[in-house]
LOBADREN-179640 format. One record per residue (C-alpha): residue number from 0; y, z, x. Coordinates in nm, 4 decimals, m for minus. Example, Ala and Ser with C-alpha at 12.3 -4.5 7.8 and 13.67 -1.06 7.14 Angstrom:
milo = 0 yy = m0.4500 zz = 0.7800 xx = 1.2300
milo = 1 yy = m0.1060 zz = 0.7140 xx = 1.3670
END
This chain:
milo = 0 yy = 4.5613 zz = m13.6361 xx = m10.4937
milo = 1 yy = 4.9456 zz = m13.6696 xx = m10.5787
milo = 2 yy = 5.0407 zz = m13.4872 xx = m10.8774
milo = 3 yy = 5.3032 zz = m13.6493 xx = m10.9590
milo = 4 yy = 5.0889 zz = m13.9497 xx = m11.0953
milo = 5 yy = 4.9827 zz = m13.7778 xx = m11.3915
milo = 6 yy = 5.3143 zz = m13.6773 xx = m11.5077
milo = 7 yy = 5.4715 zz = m14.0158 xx = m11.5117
milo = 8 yy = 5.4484 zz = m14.1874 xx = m11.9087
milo = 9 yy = 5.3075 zz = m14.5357 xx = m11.7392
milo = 10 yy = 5.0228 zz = m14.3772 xx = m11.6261
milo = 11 yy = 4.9147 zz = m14.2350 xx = m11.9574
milo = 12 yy = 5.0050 zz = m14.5236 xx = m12.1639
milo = 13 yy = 4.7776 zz = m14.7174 xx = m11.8970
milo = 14 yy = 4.5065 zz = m14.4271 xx = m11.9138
milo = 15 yy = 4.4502 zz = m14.3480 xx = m12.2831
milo = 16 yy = 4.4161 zz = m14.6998 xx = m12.4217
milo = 17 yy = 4.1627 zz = m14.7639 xx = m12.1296
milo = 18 yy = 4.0141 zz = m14.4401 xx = m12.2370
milo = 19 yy = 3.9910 zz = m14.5252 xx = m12.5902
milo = 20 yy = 3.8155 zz = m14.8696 xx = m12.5282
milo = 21 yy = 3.5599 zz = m14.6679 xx = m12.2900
milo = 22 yy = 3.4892 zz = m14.4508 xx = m12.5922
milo = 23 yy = 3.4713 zz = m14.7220 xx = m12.8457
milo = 24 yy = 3.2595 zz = m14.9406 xx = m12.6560
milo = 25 yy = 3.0061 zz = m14.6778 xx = m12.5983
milo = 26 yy = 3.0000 zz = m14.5553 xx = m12.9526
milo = 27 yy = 2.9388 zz = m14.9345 xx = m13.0512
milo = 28 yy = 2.6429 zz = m14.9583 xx = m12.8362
milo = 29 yy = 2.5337 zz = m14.6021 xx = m12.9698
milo = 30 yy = 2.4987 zz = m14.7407 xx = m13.3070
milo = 31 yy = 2.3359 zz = m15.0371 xx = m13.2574
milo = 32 yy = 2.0337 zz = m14.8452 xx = m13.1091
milo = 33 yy = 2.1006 zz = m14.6108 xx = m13.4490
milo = 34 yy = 2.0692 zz = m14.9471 xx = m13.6174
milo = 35 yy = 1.7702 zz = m15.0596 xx = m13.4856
milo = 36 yy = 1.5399 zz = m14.7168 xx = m13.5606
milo = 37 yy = 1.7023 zz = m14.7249 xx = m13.8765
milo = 38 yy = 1.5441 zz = m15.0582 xx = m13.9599
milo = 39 yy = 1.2108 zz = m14.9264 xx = m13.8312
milo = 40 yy = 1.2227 zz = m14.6435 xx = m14.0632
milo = 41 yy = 1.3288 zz = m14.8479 xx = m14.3707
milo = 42 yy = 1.0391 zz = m15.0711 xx = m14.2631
milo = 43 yy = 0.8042 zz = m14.7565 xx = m14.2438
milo = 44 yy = 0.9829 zz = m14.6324 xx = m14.5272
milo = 45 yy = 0.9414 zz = m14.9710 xx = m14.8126
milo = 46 yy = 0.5617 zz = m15.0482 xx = m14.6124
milo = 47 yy = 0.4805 zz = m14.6465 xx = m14.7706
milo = 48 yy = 0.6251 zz = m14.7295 xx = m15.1166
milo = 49 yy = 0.4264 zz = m15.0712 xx = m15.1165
milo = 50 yy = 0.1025 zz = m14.8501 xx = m14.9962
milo = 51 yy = 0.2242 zz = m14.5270 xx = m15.2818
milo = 52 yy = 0.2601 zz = m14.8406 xx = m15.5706
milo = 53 yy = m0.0811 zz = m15.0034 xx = m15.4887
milo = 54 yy = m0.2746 zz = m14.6732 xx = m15.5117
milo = 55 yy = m0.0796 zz = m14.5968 xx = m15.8515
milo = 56 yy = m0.1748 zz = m14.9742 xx = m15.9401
milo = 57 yy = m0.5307 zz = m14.9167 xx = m15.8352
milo = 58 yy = m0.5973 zz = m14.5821 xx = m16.0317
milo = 59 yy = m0.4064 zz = m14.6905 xx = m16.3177
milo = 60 yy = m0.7197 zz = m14.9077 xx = m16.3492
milo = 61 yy = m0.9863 zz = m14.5918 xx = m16.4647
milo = 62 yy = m0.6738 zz = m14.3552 xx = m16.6371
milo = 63 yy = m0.8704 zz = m14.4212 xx = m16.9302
milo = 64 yy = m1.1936 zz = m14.2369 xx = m16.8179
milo = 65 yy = m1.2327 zz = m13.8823 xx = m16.7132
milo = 66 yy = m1.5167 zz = m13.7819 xx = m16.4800
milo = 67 yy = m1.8341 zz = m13.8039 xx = m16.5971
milo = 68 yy = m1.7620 zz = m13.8931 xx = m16.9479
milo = 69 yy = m1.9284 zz = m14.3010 xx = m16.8964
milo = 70 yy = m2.2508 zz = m14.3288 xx = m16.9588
milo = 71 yy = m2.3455 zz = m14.5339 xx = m16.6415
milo = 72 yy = m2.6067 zz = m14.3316 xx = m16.3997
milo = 73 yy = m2.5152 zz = m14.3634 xx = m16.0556
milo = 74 yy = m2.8399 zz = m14.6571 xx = m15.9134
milo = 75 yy = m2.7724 zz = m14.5934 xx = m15.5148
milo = 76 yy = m2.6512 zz = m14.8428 xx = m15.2843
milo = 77 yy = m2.6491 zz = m15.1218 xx = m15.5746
milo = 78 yy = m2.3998 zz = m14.8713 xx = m15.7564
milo = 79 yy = m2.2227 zz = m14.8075 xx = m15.3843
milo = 80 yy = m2.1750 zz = m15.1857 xx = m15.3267
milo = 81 yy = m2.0340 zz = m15.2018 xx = m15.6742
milo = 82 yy = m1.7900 zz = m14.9289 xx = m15.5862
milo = 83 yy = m1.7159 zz = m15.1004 xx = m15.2515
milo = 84 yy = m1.6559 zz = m15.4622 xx = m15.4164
milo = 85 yy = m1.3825 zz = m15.3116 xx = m15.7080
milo = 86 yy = m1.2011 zz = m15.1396 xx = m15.3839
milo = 87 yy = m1.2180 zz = m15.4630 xx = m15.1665
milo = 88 yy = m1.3736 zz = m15.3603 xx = m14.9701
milo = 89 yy = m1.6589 zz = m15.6359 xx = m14.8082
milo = 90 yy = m2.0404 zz = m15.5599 xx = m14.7933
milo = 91 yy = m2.1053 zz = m15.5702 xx = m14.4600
milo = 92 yy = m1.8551 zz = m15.2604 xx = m14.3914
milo = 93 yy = m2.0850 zz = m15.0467 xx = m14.6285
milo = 94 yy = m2.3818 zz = m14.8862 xx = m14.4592
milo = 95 yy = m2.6259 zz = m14.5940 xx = m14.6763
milo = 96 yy = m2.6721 zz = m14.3500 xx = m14.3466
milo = 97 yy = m2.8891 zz = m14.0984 xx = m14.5169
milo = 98 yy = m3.0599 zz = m14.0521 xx = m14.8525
milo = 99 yy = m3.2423 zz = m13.7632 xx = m14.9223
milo = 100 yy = m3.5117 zz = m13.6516 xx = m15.1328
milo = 101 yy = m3.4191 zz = m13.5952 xx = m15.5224
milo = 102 yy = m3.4146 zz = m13.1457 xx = m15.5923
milo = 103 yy = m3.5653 zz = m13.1016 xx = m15.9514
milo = 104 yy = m3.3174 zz = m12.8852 xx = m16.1278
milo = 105 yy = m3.3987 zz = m12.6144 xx = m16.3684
milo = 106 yy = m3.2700 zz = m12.8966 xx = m16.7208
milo = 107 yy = m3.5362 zz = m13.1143 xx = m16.5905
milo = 108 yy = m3.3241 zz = m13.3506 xx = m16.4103
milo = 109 yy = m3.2799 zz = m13.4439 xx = m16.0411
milo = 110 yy = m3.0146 zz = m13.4325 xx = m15.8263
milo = 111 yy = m2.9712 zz = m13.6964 xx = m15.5517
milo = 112 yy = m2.7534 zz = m13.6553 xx = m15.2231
milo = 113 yy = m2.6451 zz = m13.9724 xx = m15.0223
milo = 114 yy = m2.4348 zz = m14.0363 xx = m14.7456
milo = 115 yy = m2.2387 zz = m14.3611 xx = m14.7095
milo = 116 yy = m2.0088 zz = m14.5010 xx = m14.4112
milo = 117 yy = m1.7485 zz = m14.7383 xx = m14.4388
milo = 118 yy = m1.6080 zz = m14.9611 xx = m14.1053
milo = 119 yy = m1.2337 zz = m14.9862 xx = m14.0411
milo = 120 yy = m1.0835 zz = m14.9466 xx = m14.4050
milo = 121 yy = m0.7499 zz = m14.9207 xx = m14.5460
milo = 122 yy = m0.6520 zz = m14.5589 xx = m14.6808
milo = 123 yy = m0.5650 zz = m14.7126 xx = m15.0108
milo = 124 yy = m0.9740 zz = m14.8690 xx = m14.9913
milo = 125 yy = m1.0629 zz = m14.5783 xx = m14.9403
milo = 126 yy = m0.9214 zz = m14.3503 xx = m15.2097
milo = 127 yy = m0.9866 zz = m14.6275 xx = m15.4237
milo = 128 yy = m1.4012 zz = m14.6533 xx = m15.3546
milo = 129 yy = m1.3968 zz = m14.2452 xx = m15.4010
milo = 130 yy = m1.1992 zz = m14.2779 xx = m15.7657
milo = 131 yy = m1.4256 zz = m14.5300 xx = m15.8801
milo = 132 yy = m1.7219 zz = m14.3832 xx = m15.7644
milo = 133 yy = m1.6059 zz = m14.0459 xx = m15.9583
milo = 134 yy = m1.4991 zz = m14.2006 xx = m16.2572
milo = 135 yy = m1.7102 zz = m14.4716 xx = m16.3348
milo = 136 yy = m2.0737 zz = m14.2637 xx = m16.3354
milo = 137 yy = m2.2214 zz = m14.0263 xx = m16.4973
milo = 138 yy = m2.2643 zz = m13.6865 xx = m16.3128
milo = 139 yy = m2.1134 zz = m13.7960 xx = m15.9322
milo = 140 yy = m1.9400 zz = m13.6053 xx = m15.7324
milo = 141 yy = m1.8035 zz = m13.6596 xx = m15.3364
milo = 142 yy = m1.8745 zz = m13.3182 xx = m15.1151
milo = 143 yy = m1.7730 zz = m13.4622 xx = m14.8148
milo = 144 yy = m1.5234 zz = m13.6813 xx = m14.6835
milo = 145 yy = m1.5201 zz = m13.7329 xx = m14.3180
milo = 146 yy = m1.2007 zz = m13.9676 xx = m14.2220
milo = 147 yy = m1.1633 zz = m14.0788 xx = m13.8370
milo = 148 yy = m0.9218 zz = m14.2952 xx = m13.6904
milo = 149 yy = m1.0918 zz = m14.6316 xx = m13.6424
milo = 150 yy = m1.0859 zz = m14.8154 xx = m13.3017
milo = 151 yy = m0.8397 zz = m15.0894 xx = m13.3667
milo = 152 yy = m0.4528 zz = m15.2090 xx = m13.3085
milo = 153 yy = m0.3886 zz = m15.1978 xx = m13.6810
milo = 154 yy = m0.2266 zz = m14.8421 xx = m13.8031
milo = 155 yy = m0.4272 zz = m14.8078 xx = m14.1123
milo = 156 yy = m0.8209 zz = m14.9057 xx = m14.0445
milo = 157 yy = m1.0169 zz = m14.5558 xx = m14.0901
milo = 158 yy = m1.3802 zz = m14.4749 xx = m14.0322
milo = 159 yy = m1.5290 zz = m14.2636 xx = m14.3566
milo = 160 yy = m1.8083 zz = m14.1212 xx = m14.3729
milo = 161 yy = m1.9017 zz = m13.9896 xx = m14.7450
milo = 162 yy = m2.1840 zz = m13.7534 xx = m14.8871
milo = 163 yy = m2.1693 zz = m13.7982 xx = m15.2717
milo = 164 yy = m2.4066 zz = m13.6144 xx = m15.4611
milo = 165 yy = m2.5529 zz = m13.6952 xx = m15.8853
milo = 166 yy = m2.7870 zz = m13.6441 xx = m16.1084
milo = 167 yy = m3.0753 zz = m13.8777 xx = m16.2204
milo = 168 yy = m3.3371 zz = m13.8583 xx = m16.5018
END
């Protein structure tokens, strides 16, 4: 290759504006992809403060009440479907998987242990069912929370499973 092309002045004020355009063209395209995740993630990103200002929304509800301070007794799956109906969450996604026999504790009162599933759920549902569950009755507590990924297109739809247990008369 001759040289002497590069040191002539045409050549260079032909090559660096060509040069230039190469360079702005590609950071142009650059930043439109940019653009385009950063809509995703201010999507994502307003979609989570929705989610974060329904939940507040939602246990803002039973601030009043600290657990175990009402004087409601926890009545099984009629108390489970009322827990499932404040946290909209439909009947026929509730299911009572296990319910075991009442142990006679040394005050003279029994305590109860019952497991509960709920089909394809929101998180917020979820959290909400548990907080009113807790809050509105008497002497409940949740042991176990078992949350799975449910089988669906949708991002949020969970599988729980829940052992609560309380005390009855």
């Amino acid at each position: 290759m001759d040289t002497e092309l590069f040191k002539k002045p045409t050549t260079w004020a032909v090559l660096i504006p060509a040069i230039a355009l190469l360079v702005a063209i590609y950071c142009t395209i650059s930043m439109l992809g940019e653009r385009k995740e950063s809509d995703i993630l201010a999507e994502t990103a307003d979609k989570a403060f929705k989610d974060a200002r329904y939940i507040i929304q939602m246990t803002g509800i039973a601030n009043n009440n600290t657990a175990g301070e009402t004087a409601r007794y926890f009545d099984g799956i009629a108390s489970a479907r009322e827990c499932a109906a404040a946290a909209v969450i439909p009947e026929h996604k509730l299911l009572r998987v296990e319910s075991g026999s009442p142990q006679a504790q040394a005050d003279g009162t029994f305590l109860r242990r019952e497991t509960y599933h709920l089909d394809q759920v929101r998180l917020t549902q979820i959290a909400y069912f548990i907080d009113y569950a807790e809050r509105g009755y008497r002497d409940l507590v949740c042991t176990t929370l078992t949350i799975r990924k449910a089988r669906s297109r949708e991002r949020d739809l969970w599988d729980l499973t829940a052992t609560i247990e309380y005390l009855t008369d």
